[in-house]
N, C-alpha and C positions, 0 to 999 in steps of 0.2 A: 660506648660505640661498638658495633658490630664488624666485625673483620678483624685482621692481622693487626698485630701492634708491635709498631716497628721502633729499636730502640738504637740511638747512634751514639758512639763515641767520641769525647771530647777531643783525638787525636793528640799531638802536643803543641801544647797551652803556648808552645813561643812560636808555633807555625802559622799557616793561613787557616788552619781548620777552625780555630774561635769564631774566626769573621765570617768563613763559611756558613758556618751555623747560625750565628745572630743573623744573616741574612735569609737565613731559609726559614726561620724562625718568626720571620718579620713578614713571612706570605699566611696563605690559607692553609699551605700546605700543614702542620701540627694536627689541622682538624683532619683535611681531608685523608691523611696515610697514617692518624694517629701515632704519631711521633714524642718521642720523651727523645730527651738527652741527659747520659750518665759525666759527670764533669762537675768542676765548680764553678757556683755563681760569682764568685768573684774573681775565675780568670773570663766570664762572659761581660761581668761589668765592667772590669778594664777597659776592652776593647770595646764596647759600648761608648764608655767616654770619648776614648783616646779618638773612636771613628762616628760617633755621632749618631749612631744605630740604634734600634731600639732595645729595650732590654729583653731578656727573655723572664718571662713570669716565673716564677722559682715551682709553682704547678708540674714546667714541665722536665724537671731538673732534678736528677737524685744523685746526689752528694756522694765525693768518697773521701771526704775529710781532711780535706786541706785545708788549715784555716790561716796560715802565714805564709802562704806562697807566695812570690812576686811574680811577674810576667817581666820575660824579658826577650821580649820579643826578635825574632833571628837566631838567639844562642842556643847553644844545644848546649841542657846544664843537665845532669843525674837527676835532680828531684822530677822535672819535666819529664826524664825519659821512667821514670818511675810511676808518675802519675798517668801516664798515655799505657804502661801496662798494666796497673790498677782496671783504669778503664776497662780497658778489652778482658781483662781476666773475671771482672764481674759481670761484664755484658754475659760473656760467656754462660757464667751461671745462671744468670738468667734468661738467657733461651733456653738452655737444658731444662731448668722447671717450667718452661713453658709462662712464666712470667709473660714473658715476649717472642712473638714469631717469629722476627728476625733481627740483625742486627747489620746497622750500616759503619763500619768501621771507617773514621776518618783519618789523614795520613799521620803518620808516625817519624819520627829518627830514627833508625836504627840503632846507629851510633848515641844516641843518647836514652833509646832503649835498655842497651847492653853496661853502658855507665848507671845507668839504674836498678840495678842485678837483674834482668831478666835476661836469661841465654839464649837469644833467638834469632837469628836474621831475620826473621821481618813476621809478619802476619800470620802469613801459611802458616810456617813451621809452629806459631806458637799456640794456632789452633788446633794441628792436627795432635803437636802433644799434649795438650790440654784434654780435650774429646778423648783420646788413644784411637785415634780413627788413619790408620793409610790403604791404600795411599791416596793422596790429596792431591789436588788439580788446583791450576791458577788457572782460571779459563776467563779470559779478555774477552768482555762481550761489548756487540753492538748493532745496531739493525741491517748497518752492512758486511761486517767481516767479525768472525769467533775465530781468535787463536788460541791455541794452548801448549806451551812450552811442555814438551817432557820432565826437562830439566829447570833447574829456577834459581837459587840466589846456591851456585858453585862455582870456581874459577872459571874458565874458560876452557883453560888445560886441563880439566878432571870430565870432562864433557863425555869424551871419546871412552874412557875407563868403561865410563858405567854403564853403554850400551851393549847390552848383550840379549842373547834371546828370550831369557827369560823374564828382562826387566822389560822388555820390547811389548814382549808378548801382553804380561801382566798388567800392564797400565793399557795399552790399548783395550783390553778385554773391560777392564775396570772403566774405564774411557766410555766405553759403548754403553755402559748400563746409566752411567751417567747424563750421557745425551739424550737418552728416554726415557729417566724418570725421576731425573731434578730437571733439564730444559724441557721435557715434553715435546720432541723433534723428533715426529713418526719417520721412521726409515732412515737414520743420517748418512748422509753422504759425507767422508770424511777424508781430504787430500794429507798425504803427510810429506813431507820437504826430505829436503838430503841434507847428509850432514855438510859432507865434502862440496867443495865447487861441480859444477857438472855433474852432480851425483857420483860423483867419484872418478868419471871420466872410465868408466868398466875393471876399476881395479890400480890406474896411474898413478890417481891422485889420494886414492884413500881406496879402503878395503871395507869399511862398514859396511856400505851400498851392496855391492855384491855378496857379502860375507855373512850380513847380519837381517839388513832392513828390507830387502827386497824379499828371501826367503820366506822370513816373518807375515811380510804380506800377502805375500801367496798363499800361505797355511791359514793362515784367518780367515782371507777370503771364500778360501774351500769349505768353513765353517758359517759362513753366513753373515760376516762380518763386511760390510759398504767400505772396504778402505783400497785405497788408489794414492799410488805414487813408486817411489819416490821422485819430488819434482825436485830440480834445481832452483832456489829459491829465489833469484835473482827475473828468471825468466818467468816463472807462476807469477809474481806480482806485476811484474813490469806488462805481462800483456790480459792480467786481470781476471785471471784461469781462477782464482777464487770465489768468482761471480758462480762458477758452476758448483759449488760443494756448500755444505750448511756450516763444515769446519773447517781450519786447517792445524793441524799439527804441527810444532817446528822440534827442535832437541833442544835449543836452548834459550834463555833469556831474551835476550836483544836480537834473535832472528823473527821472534814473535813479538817483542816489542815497539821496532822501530817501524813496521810495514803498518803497526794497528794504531799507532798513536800518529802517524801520518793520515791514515783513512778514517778511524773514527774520529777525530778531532777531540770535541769538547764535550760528544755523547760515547766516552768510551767507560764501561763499568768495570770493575774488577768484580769475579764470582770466585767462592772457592769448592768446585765441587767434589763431592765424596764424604761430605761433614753431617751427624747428622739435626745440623742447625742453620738454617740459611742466613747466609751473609753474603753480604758484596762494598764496595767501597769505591770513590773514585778512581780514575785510574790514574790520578798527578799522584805528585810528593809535597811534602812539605811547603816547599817554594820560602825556605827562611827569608832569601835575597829581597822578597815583598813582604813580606810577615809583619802587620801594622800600618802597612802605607793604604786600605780600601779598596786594593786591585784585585782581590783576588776573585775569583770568575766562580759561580756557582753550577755550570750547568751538569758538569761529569755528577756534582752529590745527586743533582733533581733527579739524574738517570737510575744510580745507585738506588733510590728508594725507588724508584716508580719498581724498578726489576726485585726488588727484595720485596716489596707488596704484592706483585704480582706470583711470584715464586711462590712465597707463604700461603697468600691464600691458595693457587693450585693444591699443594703440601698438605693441607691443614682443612682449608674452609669450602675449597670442591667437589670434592670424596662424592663419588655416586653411588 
């Protein structure tokens, strides 16, 4: 088959991602986005049984040798979190060889990532060490609203430390080249939020604003760079001021999380830009709390492929 061949990860084997996949697995979709799955067949026949689903053809399944694993569906055990980095550290390889155009990474543990020797907080980070590629973008997509944290899995409290001009500067720049030629988004217009309440309130309540981030965008701006702000992030969302911009910026974790997973719903993808392998993944978690019971909702993965197909082939199979 002609085009991108998109290949997903089994995530871990005791989360909702099994069921995920035997359900996606259970459409036309394999054909239509050429789909494999890296995983075993016998944590996808478990939950086959256990849920009544059909089985996936072992065609479209490349093994990474578990042959006495059990599934235990909810727990976060070491072998699990070892097998969900198996996963992704082979996917990996093979995008790099061009095996495969892209790769849909489904959700992981952390926490039983890291019981499994791998040193990583989550995804990003163990792509971009993988690759040796920074710096690296979490960029939250969806047809209504793109956020991108500057910052991403660090306290809360180390937030403030790290902004300075040069870190400011350097991802933004990096940022711009990103929106043009992994999203293909002619001219971006790109809002970026305040750290502080009020934007700092001119200095009252916080000094970045003044100190750091408005500077910064002044200087880019005189460069050629589309960026606009700093908004107080309470009031940009509340009166929908996102409708105007193709992005938004925030500085940390949950300022771009909680606005995007309320407005995109259940079409929200996770992208990681700056790699040079295209991937993306839902944008839930594991969801242990359901993990075996058939609830778990497929539509954020449909997203995550339809955008990593679409991505790749731009990348790869549009070239003029």
């Amino acid at each position: 088959m002609g085009g991108p061949k998109i290949l997903i990860t089994t995530g871990d084997p005791n989360s909702i991602s099994p069921e995920i996949i035997l359900k996606i697995f259970a459409t036309n979709l394999p054909e239509k986005y050429n789909l494999k799955v890296i995983g075993e067949k016998s944590v996808f026949d478990y939950y086959s049984r256990h849920l009544s689903l059909p089985e996936i053809n072992e065609k479209y399944i490349i093994p990474l040798g578990y042959r006495n694993f059990k599934v235990k569906a909810g727990r976060i055990t070491a072998v699990a979190g070892k097998m969900s980095g198996d996963a992704i550290k082979n996917a990996i390889l093979l995008c790099k060889k061009r095996v495969f155009d892209a790769v849909v990474t489904m959700p992981i543990s952390k926490e039983a990532l890291i019981l499994g020797g791998y040193r990583f907080k989550g995804h990003t980070e163990m792509l971009s060490s993988t690759l040796k590629t920074k710096p690296v973008f979490m960029i939250m997509y969806s047809e209504n609203l793109i956020v991108i944290p500057l910052t991403i899995h660090i306290p809360l409290k180390k937030v403030a430390s790290k902004i300075s001009n040069e870190f400011l500067t350097l991802r933004l720049k990096s940022l711009y080249k990103i929106l043009l030629n992994e999203l293909y988004i002619k001219h971006p217009k790109a809002a970026i939020l305040s750290l502080n309440p009020h934007s700092g309130d001119n200095g009252h309540i916080g000094k970045e604003e003044k100190g750091i981030i408005t500077p910064v965008i002044k200087m880019i701006r005189k460069q050629g760079y589309n960026f606009y702000g700093p908004y107080s992030a309470d009031g940009f969302f509340g009166n929908k001021n996102y409708l105007k911009f193709d992005v938004v910026i925030c500085f940390y974790h949950d300022q771009a999380m909680i606005p995007f997973k309320i407005i995109a719903g259940d079409k929200g993808v996770n992208y990681t830009g700056g790699l040079p392998i295209v991937r993306t993944s839902p944008a839930h978690g594991t969801a242990f709390d359901i993990a075996g019971t058939g609830k778990a909702r497929i539509e954020s993965t449909l997203e995550a492929i339809k955008l990593a197909y679409k991505l790749a082939k731009r990348r790869y199979y549009d070239k003029d």
